[in-house]
PyMOL Python script that loads the backbone (N, CA, C, O; Angstrom):
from pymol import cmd

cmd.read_pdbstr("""\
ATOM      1  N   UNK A   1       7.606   1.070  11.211  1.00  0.00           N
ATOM      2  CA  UNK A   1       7.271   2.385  10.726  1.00  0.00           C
ATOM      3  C   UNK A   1       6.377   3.048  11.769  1.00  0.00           C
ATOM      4  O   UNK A   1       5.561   2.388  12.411  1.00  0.00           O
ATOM      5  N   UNK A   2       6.540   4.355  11.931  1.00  0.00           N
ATOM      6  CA  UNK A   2       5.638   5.319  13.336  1.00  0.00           C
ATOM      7  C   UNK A   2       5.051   6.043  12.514  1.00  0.00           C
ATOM      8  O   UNK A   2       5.573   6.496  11.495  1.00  0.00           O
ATOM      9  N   UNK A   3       3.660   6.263  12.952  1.00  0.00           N
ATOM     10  CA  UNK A   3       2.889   6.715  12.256  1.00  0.00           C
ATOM     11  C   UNK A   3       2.984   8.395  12.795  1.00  0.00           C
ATOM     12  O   UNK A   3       3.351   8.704  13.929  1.00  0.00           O
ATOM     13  N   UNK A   4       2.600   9.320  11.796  1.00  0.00           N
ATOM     14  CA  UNK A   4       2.259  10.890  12.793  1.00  0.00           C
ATOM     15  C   UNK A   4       1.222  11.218  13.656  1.00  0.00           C
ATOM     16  O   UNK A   4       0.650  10.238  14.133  1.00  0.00           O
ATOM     17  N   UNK A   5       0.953  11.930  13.880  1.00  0.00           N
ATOM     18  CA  UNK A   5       0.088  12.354  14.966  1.00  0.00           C
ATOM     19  C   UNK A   5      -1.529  11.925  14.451  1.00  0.00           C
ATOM     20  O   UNK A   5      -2.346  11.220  15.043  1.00  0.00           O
ATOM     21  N   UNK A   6      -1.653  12.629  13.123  1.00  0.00           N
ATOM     22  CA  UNK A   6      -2.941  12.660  12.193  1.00  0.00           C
ATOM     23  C   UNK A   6      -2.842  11.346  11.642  1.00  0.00           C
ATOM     24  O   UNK A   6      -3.963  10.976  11.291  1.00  0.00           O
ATOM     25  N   UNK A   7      -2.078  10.600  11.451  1.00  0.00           N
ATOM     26  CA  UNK A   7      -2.146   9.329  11.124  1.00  0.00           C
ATOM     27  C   UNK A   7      -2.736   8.558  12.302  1.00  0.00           C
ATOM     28  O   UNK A   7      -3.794   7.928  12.304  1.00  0.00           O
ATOM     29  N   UNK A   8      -1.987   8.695  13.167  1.00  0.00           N
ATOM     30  CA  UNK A   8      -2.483   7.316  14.237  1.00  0.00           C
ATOM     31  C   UNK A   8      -4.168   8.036  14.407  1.00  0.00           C
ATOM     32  O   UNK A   8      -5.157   7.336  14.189  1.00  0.00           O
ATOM     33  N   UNK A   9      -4.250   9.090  14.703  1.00  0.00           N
ATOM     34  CA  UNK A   9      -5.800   9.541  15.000  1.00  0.00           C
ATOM     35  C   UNK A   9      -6.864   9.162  14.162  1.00  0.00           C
ATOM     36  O   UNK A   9      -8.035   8.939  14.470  1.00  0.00           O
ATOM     37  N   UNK A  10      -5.983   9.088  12.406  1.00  0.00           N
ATOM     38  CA  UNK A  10      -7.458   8.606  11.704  1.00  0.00           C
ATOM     39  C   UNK A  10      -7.348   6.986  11.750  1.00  0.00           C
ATOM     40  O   UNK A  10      -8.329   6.302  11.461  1.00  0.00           O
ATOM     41  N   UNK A  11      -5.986   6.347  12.162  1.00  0.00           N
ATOM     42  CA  UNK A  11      -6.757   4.678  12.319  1.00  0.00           C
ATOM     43  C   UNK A  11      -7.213   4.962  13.449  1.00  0.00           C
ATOM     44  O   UNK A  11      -8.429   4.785  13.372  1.00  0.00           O
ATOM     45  N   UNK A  12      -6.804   5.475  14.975  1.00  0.00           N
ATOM     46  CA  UNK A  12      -7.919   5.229  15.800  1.00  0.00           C
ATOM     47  C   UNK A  12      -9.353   5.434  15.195  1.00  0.00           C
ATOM     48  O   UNK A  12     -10.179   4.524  15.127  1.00  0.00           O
ATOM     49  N   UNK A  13      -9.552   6.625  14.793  1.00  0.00           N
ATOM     50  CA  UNK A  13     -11.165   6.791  14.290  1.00  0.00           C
ATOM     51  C   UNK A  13     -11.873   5.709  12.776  1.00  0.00           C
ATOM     52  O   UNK A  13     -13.058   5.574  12.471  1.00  0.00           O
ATOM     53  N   UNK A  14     -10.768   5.159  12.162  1.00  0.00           N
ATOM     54  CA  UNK A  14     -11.357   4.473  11.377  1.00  0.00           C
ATOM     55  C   UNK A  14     -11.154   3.516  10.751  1.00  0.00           C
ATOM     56  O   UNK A  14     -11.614   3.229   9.647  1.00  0.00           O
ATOM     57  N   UNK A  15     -10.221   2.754  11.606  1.00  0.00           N
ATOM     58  CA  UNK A  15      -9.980   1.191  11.290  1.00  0.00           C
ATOM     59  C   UNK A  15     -10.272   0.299  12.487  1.00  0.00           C
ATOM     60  O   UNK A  15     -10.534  -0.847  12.122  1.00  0.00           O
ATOM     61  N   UNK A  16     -10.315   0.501  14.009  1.00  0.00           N
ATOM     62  CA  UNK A  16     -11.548  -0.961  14.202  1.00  0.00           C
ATOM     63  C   UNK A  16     -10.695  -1.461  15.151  1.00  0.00           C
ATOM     64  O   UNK A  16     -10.986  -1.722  16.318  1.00  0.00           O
ATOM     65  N   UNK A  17      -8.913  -1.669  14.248  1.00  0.00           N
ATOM     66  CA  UNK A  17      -8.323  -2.819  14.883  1.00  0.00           C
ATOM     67  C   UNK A  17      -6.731  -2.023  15.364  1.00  0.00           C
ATOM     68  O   UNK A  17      -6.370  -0.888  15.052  1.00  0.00           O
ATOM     69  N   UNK A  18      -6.094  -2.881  16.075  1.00  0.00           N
ATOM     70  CA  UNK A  18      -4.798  -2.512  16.540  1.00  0.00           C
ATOM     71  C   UNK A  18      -3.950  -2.470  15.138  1.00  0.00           C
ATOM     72  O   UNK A  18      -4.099  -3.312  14.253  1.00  0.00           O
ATOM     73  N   UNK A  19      -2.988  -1.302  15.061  1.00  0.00           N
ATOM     74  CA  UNK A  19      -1.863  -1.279  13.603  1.00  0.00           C
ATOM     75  C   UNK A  19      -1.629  -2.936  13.861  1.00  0.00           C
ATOM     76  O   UNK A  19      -2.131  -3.584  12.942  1.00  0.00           O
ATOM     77  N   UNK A  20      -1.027  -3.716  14.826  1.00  0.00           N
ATOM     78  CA  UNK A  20      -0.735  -4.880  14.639  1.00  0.00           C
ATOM     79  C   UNK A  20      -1.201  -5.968  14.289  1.00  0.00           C
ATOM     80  O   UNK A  20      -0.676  -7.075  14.411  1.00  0.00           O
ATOM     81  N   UNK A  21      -2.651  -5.582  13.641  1.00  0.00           N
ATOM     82  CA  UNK A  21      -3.429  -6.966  13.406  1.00  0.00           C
ATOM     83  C   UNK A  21      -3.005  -6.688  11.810  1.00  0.00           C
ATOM     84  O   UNK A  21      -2.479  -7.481  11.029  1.00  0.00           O
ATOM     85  N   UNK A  22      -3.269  -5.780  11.662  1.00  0.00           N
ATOM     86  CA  UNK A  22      -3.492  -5.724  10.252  1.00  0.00           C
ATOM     87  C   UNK A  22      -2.402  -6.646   9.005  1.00  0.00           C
ATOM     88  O   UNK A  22      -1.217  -6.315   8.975  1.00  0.00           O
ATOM     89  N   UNK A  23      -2.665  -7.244   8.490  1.00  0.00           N
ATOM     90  CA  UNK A  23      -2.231  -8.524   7.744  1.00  0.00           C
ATOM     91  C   UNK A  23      -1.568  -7.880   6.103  1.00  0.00           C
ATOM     92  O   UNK A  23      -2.150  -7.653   5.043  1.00  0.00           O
ATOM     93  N   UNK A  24      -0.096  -7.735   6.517  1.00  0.00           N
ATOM     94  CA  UNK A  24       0.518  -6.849   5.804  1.00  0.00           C
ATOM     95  C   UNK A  24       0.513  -8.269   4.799  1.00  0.00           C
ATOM     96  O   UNK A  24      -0.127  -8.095   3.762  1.00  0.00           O
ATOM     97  N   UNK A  25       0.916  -9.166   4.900  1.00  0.00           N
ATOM     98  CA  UNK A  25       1.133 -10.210   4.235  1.00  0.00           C
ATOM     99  C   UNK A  25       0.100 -10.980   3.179  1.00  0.00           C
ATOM    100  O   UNK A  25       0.484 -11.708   2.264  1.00  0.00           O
ATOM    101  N   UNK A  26      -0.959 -10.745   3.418  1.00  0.00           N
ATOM    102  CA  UNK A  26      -1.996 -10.582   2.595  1.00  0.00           C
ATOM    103  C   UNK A  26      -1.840  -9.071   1.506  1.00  0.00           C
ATOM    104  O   UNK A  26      -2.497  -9.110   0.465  1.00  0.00           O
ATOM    105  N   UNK A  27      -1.331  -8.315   1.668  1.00  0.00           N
ATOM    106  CA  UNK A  27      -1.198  -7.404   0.805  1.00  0.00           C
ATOM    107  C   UNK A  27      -0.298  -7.912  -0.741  1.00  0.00           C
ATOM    108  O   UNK A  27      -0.416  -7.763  -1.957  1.00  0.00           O
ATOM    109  N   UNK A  28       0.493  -8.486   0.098  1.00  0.00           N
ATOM    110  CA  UNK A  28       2.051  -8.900  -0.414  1.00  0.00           C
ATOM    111  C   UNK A  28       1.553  -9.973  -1.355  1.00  0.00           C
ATOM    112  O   UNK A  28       1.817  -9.939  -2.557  1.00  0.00           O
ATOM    113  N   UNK A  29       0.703 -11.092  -0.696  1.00  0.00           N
ATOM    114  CA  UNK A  29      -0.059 -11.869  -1.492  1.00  0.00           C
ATOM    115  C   UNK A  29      -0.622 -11.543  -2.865  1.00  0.00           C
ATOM    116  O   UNK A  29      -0.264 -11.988  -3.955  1.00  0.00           O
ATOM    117  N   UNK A  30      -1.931 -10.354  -2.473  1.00  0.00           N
ATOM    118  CA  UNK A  30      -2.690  -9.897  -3.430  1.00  0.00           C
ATOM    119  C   UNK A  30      -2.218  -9.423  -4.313  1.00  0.00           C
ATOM    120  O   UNK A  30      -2.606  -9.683  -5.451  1.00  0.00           O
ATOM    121  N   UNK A  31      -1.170  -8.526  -4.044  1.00  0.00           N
ATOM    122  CA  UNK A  31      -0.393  -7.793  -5.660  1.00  0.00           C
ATOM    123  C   UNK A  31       0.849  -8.873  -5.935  1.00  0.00           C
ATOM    124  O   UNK A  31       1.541  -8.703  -6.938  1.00  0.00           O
ATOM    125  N   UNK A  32       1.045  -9.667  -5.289  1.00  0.00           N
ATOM    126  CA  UNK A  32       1.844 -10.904  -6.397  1.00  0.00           C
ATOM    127  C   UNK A  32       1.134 -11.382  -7.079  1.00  0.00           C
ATOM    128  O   UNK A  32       1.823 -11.910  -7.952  1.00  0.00           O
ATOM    129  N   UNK A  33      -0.142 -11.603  -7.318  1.00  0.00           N
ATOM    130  CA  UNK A  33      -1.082 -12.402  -7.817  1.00  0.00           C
ATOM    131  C   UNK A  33      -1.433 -11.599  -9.009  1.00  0.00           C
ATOM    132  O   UNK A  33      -2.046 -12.243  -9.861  1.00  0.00           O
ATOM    133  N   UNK A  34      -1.218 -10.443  -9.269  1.00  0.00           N
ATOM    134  CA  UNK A  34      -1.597  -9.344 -10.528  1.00  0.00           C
ATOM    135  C   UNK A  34      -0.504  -8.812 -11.216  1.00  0.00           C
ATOM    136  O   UNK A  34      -0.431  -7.949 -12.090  1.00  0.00           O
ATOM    137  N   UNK A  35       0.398  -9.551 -10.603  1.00  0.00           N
ATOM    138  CA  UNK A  35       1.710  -8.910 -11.252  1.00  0.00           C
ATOM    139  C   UNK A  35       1.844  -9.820 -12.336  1.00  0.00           C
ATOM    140  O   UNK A  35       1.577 -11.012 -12.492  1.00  0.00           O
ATOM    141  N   UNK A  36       2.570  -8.485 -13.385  1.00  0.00           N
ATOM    142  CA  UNK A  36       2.851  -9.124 -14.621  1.00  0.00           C
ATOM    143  C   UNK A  36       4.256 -10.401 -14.176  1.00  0.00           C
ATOM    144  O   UNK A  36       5.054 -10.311 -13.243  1.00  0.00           O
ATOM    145  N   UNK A  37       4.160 -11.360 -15.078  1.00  0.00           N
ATOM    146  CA  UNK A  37       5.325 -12.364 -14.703  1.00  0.00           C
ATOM    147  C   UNK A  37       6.673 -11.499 -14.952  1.00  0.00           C
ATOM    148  O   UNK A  37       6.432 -10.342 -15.294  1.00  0.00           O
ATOM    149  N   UNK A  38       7.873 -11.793 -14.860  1.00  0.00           N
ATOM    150  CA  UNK A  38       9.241 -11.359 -14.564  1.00  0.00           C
ATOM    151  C   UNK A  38       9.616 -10.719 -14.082  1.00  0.00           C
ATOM    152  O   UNK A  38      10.830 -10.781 -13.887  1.00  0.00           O
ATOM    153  N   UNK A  39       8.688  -9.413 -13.426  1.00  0.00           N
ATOM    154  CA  UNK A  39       9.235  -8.210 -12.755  1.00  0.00           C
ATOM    155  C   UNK A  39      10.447  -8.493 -11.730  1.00  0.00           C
ATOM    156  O   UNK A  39      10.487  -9.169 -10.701  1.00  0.00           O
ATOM    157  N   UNK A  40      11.414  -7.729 -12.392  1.00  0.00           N
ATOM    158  CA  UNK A  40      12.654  -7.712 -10.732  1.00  0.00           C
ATOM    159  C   UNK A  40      12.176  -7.718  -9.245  1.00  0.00           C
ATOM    160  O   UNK A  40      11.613  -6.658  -8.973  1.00  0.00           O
ATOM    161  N   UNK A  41      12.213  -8.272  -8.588  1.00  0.00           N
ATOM    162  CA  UNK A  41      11.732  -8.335  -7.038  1.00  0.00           C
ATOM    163  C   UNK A  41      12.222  -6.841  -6.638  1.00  0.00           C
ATOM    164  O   UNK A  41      11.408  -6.192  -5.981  1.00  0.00           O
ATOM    165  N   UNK A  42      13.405  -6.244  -6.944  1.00  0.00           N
ATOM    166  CA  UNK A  42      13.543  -4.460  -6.607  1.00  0.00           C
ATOM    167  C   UNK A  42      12.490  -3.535  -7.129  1.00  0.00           C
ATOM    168  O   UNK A  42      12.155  -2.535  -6.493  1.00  0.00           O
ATOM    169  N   UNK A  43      12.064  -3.798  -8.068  1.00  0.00           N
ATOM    170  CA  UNK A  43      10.879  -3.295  -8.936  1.00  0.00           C
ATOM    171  C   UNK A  43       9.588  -2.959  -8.155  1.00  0.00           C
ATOM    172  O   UNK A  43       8.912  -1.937  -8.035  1.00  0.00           O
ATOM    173  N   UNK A  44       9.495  -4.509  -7.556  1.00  0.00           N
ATOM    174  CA  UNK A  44       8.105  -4.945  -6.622  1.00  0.00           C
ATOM    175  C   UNK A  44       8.675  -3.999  -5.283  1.00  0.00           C
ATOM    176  O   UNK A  44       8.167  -2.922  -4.972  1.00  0.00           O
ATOM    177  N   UNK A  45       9.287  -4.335  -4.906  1.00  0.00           N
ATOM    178  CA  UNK A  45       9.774  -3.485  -3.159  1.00  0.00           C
ATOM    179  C   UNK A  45      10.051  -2.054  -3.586  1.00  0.00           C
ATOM    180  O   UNK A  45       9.777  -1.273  -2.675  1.00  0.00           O
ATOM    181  N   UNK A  46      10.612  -1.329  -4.933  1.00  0.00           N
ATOM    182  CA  UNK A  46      10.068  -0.073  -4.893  1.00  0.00           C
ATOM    183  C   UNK A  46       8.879   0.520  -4.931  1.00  0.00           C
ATOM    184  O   UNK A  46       8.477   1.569  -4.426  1.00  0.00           O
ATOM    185  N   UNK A  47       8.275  -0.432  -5.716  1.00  0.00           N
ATOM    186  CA  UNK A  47       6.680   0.180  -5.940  1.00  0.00           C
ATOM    187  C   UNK A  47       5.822   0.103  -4.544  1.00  0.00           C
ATOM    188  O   UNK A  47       4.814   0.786  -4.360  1.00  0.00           O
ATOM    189  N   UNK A  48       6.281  -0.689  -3.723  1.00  0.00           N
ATOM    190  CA  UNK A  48       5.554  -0.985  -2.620  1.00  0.00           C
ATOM    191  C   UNK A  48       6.211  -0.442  -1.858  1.00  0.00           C
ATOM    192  O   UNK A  48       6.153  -1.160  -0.860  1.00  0.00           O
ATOM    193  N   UNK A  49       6.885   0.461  -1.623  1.00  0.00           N
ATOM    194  CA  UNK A  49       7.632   1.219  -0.948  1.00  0.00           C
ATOM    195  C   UNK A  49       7.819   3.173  -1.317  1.00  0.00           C
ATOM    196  O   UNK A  49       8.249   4.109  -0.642  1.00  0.00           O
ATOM    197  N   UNK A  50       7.438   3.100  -2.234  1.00  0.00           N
ATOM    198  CA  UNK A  50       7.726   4.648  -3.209  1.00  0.00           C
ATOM    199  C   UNK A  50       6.051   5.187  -2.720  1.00  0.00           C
ATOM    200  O   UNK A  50       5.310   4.266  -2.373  1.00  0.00           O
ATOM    201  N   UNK A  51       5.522   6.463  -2.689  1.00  0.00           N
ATOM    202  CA  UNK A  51       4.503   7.087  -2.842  1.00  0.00           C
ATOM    203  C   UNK A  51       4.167   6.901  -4.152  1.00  0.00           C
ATOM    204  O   UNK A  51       4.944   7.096  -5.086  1.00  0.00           O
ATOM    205  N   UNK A  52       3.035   6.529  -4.255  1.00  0.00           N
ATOM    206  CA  UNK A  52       1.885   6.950  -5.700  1.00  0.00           C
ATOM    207  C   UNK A  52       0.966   7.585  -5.464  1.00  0.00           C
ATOM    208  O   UNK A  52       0.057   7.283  -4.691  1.00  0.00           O
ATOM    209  N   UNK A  53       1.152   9.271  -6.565  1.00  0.00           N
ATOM    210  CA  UNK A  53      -0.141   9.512  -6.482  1.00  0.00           C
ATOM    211  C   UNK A  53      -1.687   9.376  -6.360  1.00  0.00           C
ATOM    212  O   UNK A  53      -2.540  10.208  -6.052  1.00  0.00           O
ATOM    213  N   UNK A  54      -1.771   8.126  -6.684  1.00  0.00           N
ATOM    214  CA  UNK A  54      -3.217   7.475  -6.888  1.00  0.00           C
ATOM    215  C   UNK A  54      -3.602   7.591  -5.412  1.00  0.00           C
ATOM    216  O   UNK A  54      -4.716   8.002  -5.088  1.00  0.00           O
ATOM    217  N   UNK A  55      -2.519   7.165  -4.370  1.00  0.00           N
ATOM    218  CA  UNK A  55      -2.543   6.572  -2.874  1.00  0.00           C
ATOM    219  C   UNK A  55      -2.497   7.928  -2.071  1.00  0.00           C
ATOM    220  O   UNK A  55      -1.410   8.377  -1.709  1.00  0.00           O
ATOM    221  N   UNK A  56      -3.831   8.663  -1.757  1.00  0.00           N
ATOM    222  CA  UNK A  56      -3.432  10.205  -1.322  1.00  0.00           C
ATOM    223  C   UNK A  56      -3.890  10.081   0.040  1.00  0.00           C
ATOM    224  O   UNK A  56      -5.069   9.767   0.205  1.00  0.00           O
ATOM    225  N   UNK A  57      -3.097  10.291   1.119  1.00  0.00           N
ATOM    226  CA  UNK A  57      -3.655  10.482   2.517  1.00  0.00           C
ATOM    227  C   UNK A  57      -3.713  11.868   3.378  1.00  0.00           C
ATOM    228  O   UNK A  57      -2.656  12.222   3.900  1.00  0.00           O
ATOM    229  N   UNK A  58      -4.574  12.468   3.515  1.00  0.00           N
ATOM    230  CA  UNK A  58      -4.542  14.095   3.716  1.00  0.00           C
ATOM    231  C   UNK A  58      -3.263  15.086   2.960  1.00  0.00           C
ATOM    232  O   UNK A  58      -2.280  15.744   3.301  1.00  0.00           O
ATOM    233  N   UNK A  59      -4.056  14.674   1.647  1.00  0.00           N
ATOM    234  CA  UNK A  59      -3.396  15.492   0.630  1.00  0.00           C
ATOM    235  C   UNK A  59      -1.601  15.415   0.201  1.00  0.00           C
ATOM    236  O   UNK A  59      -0.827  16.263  -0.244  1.00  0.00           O
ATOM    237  N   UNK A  60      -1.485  14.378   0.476  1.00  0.00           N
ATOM    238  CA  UNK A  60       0.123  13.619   0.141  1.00  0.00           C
ATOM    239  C   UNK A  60       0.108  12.285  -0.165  1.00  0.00           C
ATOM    240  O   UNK A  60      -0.736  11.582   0.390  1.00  0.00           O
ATOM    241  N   UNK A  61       0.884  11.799  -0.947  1.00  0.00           N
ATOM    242  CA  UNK A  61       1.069  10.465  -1.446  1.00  0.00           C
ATOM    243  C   UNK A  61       1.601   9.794  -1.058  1.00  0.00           C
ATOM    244  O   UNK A  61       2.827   9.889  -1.103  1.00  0.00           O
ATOM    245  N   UNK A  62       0.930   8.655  -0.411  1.00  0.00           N
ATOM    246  CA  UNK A  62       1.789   7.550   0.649  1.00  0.00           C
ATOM    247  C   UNK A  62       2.019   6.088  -0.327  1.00  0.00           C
ATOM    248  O   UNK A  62       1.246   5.715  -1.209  1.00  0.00           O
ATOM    249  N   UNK A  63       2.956   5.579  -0.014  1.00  0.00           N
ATOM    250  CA  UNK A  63       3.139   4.218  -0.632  1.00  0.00           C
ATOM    251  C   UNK A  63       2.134   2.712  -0.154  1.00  0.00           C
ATOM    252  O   UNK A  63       1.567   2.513   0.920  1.00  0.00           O
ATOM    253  N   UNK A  64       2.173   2.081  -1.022  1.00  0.00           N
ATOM    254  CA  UNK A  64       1.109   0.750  -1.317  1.00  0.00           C
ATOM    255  C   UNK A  64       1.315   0.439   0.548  1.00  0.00           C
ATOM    256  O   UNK A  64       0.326   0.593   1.265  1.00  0.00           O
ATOM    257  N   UNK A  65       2.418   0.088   1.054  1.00  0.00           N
ATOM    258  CA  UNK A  65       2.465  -1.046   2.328  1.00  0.00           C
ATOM    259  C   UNK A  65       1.739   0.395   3.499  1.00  0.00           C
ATOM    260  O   UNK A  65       0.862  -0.021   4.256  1.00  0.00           O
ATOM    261  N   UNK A  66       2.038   1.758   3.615  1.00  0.00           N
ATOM    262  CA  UNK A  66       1.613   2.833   4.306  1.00  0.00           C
ATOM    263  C   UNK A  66       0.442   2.597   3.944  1.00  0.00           C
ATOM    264  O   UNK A  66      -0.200   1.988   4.800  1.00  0.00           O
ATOM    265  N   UNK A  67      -0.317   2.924   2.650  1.00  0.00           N
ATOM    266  CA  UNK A  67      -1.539   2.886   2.473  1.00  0.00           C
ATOM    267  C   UNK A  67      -2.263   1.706   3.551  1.00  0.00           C
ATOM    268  O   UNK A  67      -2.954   1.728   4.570  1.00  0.00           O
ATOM    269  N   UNK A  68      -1.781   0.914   2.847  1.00  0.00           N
ATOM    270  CA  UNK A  68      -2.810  -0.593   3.720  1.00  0.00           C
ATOM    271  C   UNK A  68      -2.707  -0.210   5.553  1.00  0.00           C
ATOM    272  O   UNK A  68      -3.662  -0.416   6.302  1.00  0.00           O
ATOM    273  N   UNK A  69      -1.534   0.294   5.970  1.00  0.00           N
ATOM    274  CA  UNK A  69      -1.190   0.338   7.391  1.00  0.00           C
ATOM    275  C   UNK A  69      -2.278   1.422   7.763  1.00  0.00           C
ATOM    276  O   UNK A  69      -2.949   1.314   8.788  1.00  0.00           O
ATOM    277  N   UNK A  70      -2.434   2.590   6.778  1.00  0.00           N
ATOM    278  CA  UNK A  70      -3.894   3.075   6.705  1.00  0.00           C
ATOM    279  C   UNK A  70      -5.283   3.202   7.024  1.00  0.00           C
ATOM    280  O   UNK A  70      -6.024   4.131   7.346  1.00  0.00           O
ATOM    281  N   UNK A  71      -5.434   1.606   6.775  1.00  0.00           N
ATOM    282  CA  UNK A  71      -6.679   1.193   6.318  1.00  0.00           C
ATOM    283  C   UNK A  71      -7.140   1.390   5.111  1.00  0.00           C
ATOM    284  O   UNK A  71      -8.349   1.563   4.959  1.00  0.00           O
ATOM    285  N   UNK A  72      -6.160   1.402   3.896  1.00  0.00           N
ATOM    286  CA  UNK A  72      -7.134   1.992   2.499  1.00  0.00           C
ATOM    287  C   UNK A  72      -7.470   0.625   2.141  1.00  0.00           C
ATOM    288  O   UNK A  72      -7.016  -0.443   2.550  1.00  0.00           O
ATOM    289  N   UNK A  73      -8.300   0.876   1.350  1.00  0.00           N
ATOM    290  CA  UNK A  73      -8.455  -0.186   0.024  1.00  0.00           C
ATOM    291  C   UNK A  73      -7.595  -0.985  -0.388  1.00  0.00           C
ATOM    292  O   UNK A  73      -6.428  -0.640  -0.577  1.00  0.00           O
ATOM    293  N   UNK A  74      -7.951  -1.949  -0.552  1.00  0.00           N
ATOM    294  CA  UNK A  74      -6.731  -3.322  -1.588  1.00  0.00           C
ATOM    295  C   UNK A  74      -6.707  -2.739  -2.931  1.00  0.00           C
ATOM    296  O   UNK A  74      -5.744  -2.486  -3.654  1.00  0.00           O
ATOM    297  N   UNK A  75      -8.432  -2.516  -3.186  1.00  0.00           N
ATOM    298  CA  UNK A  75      -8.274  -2.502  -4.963  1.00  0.00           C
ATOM    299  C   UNK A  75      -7.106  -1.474  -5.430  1.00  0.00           C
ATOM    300  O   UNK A  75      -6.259  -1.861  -6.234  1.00  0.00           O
ATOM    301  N   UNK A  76      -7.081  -0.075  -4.874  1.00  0.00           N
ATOM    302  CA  UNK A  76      -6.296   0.757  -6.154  1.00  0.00           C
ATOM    303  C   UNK A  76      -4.591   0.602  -5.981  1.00  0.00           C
ATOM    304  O   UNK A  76      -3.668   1.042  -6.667  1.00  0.00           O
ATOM    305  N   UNK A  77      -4.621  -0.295  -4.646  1.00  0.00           N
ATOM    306  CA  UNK A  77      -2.841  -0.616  -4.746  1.00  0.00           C
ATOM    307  C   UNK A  77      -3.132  -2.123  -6.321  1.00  0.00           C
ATOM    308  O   UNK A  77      -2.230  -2.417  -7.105  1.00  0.00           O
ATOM    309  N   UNK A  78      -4.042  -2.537  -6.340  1.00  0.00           N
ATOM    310  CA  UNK A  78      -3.938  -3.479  -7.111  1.00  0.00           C
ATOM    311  C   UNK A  78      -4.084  -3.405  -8.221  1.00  0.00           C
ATOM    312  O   UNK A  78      -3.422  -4.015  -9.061  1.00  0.00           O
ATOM    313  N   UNK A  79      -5.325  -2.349  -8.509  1.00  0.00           N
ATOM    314  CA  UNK A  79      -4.951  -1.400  -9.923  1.00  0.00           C
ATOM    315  C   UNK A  79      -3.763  -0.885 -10.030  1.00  0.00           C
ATOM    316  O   UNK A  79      -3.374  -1.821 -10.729  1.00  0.00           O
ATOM    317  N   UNK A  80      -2.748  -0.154  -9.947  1.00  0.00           N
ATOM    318  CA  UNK A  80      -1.776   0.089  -9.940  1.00  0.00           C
ATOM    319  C   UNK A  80      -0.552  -1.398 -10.343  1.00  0.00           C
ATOM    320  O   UNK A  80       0.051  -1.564 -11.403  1.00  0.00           O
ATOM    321  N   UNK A  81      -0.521  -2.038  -9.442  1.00  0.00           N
ATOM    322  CA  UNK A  81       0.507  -2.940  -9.421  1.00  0.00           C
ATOM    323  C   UNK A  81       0.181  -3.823 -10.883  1.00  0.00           C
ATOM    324  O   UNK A  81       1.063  -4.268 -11.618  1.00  0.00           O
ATOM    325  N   UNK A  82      -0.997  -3.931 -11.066  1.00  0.00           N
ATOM    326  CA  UNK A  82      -1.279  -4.927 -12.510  1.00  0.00           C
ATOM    327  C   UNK A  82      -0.824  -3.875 -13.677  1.00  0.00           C
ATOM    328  O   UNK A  82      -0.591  -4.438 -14.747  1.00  0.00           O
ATOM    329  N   UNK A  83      -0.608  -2.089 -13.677  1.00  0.00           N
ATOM    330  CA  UNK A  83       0.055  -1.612 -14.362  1.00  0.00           C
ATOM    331  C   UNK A  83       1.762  -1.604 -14.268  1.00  0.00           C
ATOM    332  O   UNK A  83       2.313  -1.227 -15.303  1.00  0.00           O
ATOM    333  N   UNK A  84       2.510  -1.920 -13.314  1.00  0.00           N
ATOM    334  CA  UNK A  84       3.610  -1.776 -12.809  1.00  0.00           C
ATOM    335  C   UNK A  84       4.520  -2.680 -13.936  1.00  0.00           C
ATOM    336  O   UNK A  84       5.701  -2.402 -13.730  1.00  0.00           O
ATOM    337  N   UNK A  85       4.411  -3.539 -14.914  1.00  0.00           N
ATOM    338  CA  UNK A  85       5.615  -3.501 -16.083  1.00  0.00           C
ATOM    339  C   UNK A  85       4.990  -2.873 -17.193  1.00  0.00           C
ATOM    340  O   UNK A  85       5.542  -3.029 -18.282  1.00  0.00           O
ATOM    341  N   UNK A  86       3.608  -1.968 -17.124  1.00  0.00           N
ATOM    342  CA  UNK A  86       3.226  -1.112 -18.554  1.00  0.00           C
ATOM    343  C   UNK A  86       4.650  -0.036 -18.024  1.00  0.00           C
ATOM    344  O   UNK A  86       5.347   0.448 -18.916  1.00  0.00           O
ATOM    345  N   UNK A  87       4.952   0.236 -16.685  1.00  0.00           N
ATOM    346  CA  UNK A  87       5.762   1.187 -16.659  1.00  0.00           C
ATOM    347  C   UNK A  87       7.811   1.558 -17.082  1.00  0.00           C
ATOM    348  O   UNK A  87       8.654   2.375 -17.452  1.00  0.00           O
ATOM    349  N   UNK A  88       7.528   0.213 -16.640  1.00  0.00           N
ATOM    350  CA  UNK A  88       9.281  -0.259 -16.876  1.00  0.00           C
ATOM    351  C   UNK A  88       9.881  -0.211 -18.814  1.00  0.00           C
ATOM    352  O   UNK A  88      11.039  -0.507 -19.110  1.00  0.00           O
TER     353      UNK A  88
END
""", "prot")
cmd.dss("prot")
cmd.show_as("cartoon", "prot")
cmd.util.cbc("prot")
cmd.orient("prot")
């Protein structure tokens, strides 16, 4: 995934590390771990793939795996995902 112009500028200014360190797989970890049991694995890769409002990056809604590529927060992709079969 290529980031835009204003994207790559705010991880230069505020994440630290190269896009490539960042430990997508630990993400993947953390919201398996809050997920309700049975969810369809398509379920999980849309939600982690779709924009949520909750996830706003200069005023647009980016999805859980963008977010983290970000630098956001773990918690509110994880709030979210522990709601993800209240939704189904």
């Amino acid at each position: 995934m290529s980031l835009t112009d204003s994207e790559q500028r705010f991880w230069d200014d505020h994440c630290g590390l190269p896009r490539t360190e960042i430990d997508l797989e630990s993400l993947l970890q953390s919201v398996h771990s809050v997920l309700q049991p049975g969810l369809h694995p398509g379920t999980v890769s849309g939600f982690l793939a779709t924009p949520q409002p909750d996830l706003e990056y200069e005023g647009r809604a980016v999805g859980p795996t963008q977010w983290q590529l970000l630098g956001g927060p773990v918690e509110p992709v994880l709030t979210l995902a522990k709601e993800l079969g209240d939704c189904i």
